[in-house]
N, C-alpha and C positions, 0 to 999 in steps of 0.2 A: 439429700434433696427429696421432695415429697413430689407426689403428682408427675412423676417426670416418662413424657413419650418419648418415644423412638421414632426417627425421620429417618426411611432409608434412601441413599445415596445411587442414583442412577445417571444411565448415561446413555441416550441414543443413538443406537446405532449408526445413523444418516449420518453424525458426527465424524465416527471414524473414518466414514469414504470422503468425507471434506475433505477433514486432515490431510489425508491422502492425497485429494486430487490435487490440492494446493500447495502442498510442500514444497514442492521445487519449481520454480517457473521456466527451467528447460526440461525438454524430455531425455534429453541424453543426461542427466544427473542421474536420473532413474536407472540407467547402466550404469552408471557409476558405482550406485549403492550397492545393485546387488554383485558386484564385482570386489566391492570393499566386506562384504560379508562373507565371500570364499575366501578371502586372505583372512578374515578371521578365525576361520574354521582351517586354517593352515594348509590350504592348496595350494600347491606347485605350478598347475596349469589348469587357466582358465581360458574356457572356449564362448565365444561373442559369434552367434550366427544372428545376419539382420537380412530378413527376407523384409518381402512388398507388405505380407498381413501376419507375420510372427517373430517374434524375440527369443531365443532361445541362448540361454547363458548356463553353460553347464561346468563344473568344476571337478578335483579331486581330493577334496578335502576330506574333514575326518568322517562327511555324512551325518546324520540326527536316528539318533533310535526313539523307541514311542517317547520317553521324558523328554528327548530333544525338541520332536516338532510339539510337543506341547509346549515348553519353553520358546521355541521360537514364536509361536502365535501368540504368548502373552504379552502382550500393548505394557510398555512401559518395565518391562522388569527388567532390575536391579542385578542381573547374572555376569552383565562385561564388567559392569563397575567392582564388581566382587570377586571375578577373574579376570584382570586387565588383562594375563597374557595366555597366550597359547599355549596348549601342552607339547608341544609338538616344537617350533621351531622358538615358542618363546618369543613371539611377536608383540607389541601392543597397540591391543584391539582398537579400531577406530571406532565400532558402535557403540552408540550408550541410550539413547532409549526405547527400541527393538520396533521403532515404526517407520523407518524405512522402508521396508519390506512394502507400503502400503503406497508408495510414493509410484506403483505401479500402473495405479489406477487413473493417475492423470493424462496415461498413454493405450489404455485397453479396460474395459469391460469384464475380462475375464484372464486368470490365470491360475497356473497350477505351478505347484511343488511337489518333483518326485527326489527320496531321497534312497540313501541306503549305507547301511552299516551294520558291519559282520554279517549277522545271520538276520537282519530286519530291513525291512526296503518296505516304501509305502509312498501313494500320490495324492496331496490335498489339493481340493478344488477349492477355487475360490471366484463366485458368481458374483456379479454383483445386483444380476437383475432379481435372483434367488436371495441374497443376501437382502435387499431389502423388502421381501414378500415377507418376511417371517421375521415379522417386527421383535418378537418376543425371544426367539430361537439365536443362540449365541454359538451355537457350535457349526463345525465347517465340516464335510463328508470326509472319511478318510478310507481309501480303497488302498488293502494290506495288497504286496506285491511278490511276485516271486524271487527271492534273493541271490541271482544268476553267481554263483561260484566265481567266475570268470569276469564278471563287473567285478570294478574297484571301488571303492567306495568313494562317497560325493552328493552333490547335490546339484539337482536340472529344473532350471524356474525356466518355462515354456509362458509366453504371453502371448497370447489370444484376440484375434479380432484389433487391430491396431486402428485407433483413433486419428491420431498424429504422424507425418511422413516424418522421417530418419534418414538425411541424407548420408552416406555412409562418411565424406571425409573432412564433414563436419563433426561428426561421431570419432573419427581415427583421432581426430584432431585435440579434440578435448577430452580423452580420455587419454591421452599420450602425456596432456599436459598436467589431470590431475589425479591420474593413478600412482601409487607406491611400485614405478617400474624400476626404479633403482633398489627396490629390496632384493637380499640373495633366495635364492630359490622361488623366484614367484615369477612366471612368465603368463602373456595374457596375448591371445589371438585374435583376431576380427575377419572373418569371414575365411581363416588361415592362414592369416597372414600376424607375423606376429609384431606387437607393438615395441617401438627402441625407444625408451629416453632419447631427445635431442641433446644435441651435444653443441653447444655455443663456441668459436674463437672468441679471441678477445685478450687484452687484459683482466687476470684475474687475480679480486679479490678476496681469501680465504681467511674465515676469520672462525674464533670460537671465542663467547663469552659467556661467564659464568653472572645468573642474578638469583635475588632472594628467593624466586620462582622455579628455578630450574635453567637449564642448557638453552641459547641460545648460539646457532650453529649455520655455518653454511657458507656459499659464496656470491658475491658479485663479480660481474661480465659489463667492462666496458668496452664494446660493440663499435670494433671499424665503421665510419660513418657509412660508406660502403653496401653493408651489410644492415643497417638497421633495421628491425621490425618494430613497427607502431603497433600492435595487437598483442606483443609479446613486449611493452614498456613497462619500468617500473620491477619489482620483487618481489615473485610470489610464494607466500609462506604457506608452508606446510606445517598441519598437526598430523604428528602419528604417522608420516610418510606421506599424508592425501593431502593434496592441494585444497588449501582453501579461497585465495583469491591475493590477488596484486595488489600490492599498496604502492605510493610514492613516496612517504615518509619526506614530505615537502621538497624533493627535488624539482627544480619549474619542470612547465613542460617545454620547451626549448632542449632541454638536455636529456629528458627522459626516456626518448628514443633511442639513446647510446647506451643507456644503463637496462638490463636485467640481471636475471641470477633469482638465486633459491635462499630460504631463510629455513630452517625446522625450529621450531618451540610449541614441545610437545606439551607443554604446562598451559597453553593460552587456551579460557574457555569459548564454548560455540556456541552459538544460534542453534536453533531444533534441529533447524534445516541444515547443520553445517556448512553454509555458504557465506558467514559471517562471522566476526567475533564481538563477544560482550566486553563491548567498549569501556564502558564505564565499570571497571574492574581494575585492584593491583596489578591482576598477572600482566596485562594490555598494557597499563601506565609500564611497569618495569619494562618491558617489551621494548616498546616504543624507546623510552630513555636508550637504551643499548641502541637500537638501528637507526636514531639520529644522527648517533657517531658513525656510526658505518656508514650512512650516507653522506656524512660531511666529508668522511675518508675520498669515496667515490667521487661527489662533486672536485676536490682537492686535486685527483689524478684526471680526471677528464678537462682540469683547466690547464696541467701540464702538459698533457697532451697537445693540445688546442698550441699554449701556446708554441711549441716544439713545432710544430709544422709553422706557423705563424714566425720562426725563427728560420728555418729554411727559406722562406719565401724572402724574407730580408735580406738574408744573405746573401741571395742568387740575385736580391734587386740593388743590392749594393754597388756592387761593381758602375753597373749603368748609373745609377745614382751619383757616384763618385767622380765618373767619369764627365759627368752632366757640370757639375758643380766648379770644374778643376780647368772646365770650357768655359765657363759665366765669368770666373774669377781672373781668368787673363783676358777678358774683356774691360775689365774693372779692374785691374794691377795696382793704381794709383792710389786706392784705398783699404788694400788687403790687411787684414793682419798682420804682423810681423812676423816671417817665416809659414803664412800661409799661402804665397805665389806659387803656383806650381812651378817647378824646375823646367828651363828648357822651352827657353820663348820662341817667337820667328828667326830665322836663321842660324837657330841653334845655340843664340846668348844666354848666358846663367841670369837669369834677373831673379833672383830668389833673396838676394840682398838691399832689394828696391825699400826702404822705409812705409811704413804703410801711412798713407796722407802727406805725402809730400814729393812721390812720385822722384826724389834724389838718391842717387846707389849710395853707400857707404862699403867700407873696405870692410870685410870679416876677417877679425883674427885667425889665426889657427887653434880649431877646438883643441888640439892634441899639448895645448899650453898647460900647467901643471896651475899657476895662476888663474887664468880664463877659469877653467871648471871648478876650483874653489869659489871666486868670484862670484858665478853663474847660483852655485849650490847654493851661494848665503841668500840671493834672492827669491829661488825657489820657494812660493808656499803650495804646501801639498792639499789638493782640497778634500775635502770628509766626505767617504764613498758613502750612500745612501746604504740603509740596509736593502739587502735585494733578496728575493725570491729566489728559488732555486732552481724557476724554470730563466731568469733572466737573459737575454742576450746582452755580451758584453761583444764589442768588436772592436778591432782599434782601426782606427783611420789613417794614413797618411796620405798629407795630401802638401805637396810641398814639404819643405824641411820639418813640417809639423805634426805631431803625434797626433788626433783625438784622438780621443773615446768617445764611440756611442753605446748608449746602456737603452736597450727597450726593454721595459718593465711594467709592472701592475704599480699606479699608483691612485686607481682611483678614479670615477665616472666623475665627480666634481673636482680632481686635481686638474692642475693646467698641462695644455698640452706637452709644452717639452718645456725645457729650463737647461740652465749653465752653472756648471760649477769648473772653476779653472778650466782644465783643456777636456773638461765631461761632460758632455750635450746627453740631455736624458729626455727623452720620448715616452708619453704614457699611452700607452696600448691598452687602458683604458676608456681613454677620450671617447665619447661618441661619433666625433669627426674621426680619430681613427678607426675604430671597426664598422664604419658604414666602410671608409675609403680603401680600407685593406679586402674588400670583398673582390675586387676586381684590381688587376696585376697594373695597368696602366697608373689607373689612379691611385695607388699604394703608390705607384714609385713618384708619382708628381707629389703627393701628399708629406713624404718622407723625406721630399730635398724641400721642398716649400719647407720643413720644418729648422732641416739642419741650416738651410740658408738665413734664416731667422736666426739663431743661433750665433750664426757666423757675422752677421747683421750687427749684432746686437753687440758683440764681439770687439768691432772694427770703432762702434759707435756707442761706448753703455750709458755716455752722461746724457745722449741725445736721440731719444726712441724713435720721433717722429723721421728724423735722416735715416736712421737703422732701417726702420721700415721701407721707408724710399729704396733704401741701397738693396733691401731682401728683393722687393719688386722687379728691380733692374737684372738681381740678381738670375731669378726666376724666368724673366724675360729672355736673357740671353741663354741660359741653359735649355730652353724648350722652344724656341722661335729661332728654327735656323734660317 
């Protein structure tokens, strides 16, 4: 090509203290990073001192010699990506485009870097009131230091002049939650005190699955209602060990408060700021697909759960219930069931042999006839048990010479409320009339004979609803109006 000039590529310095000031929109991130940079540099122990007007974060990692903090002050270089891991414990690095570092400036004015390794030790200033006088001047002071035998090596970023207050346990708090405290050899103190991963009860769910991307790893915690934290809803994924943020992976919020727990998938990419992830990507698509399942897992046991205690409470309201019902019906004898009277009328007569609708005893055989129960058996049809759940409550009833079964089961917000099949009255715990009524124990137990009495109703009377329903009423009437 002929004629061809040269345009050189520059870059304003004001720019990078933006970047800076803007990156993180809390100030405690800005602990966070440079916390996440000594575990890069494979320090053991990290020290967090938070005075009124200074930060001081000082560690014992490998330190920087002069290539080091040169490389460290270069904006954007390519050195984690090219060394993911540590020489030292073999870690992988969470940084990757080396301006972090700069996220300092949204909480001070001024701060230094002192570092030191083997026989080099030196403190960069970094001004910003000086940094912008010398529009043209790219380089930062470096005062070479004495390299005390007896220091270990490390590195101490001291911030200066604090802009912003730091409550401390709003500080403890989020740095508990998004530091790498579960890695081996890396402990982190705050004003000496040192930080523990929180440790959740619960039922837990521990899963590993493998995608096209890489490991996706970790557990869910369904949270005794008890205990729930709303601040800590939902499951927050970590890249690289660091917390990046909570997702809900469409669990409602209704249940969201019982469910957290921790995800790692260290393949998913980030946002500058690492406070997000780049949604519109495979690695996320893959992601995502894997912890739908594990949240449908979750929803799955938090509805077994749910119902398991909702099984308890029926049970313990049965009895009354039964007891309720077994009062109504020897009010109403004349038109029981057959073999649904309860045994053991006024003055202690069997009237269990009373016909039902016509109020005349007949004689009963003796069951123990060899005849009789062949007889009996040919009539018998056995009705077809629904498929049921696995948290189902199945209970049998007797109530008089008569077996039921009741089944409380999931059938469905638009199924009907209960139904009959031969001697199996089925209740859907479902219903919206039943989970409002089961909120409170009275009306659960009135709501639950109101049903089985329906049932029994319906029973006595199946060619003639409108009588059925009369007789449920009566029914209802005399078991709860003494």
């Amino acid at each position: 090509m002929e004629n061809m000039d040269k345009i050189p590529v520059t870059v304003d310095k004001s720019h990078l203290v933006t970047i800076g000031e803007r990156l993180y929109t809390e100030s405690v991130e800005l602990l966070r990073e440079l916390v996440n940079n000594a575990y890069d540099a494979d320090a053991s122990d990290v020290r967090i001192i938070l005075a009124c007007d200074e930060i001081t974060v000082m560690d014992n990692g490998t330190g920087m010699d002069l290539d080091g903090l040169k490389q460290y002050f270069n904006i954007g270089s390519s050195f984690k990506k090219e060394n993911p891991k540590s020489p030292k414990f073999g870690r992988s690095r969470i940084g990757e485009f080396g301006i972090g570092k700069f996220s300092v400036l949204s909480a001070c004015e001024h701060f230094e870097v002192f570092t030191k390794k083997a026989d080099f030790a030196a403190t960069v200033v970094f001004d910003k009131s000086v940094w912008k006088t010398h529009a043209e001047e790219w380089h930062l002071p470096m005062r070479r230091e004495y390299p005390e035998p007896d220091r270990p090596d490390g590195t101490k970023v001291t911030l200066k002049g604090l802009k912003k207050k730091f409550e401390i346990e709003t500080v403890e708090k989020r740095l508990i939650e998004t530091l790498p405290l579960k890695a081996p050899d890396f402990c982190v103190y705050l004003n000496g005190i040192k930080l523990v991963p929180r440790h959740l009860s619960g039922r837990k769910i521990p899963f590993l699955e493998g995608t096209i991307c890489g490991i996706v790893h970790g557990e869910i915690v369904i949270l005794p209602a008890s205990i729930t934290r709303h601040e800590e809803a939902g499951v927050l994924v970590r890249v690289k060990n660091v917390a990046v943020r909570r997702l809900s992976f469409g669990i409602e919020a209704g249940m969201l408060a019982r469910i957290t727990g921790e995800v790692n998938a260290d393949f998913l990419p980030l946002t500058s700021d690492r406070n997000d992830f780049i949604r519109q990507s495979m690695e996320f698509d893959e992601f995502c697909k894997v912890m739908d399942r594990i949240a449908t897992q979750a929803k799955e046991e938090l509805f077994r759960q749910s119902d398991n205690k909702e099984n308890s409470r029926v049970k313990r309201a049965l009895k009354e219930v039964i007891h309720k019902i077994e009062s109504a019906l020897m009010k109403n004898k004349e038109w029981c069931p057959q073999g649904l009277l309860p045994v053991g009328g006024p003055g202690g007569t069997d009237v269990a042999g009373i016909v039902a609708g016509t109020g005349k005893s007949k004689t009963e055989p003796k069951t123990g006839a060899p005849e009789l129960r062949e007889k009996r058996s040919s009539r018998i049809r056995r009705p077809h048990l629904k498929q049921l759940s696995p948290s189902a409550l199945i209970k049998k009833m007797t109530i008089g010479r008569m077996n039921l079964a009741l089944v409380v089961d999931h059938f469905g917000p638009e199924g009907p409320e209960s139904f009959l099949e031969g001697e199996i009255i089925y209740i859907n715990r479902d219903h919206p009339l039943y989970t409002r009524e089961s909120r409170n124990r009275e009306r659960h137990i009135m709501n639950v004979t109101r049903l089985i009495c329906q049932e029994i109703s319906l029973m006595s009377m199946p060619k003639d609803a409108r009588m059925a329903y009369e007789r449920q009423s009566k029914l209802l009437k005399d078991a709860f109006i003494v």
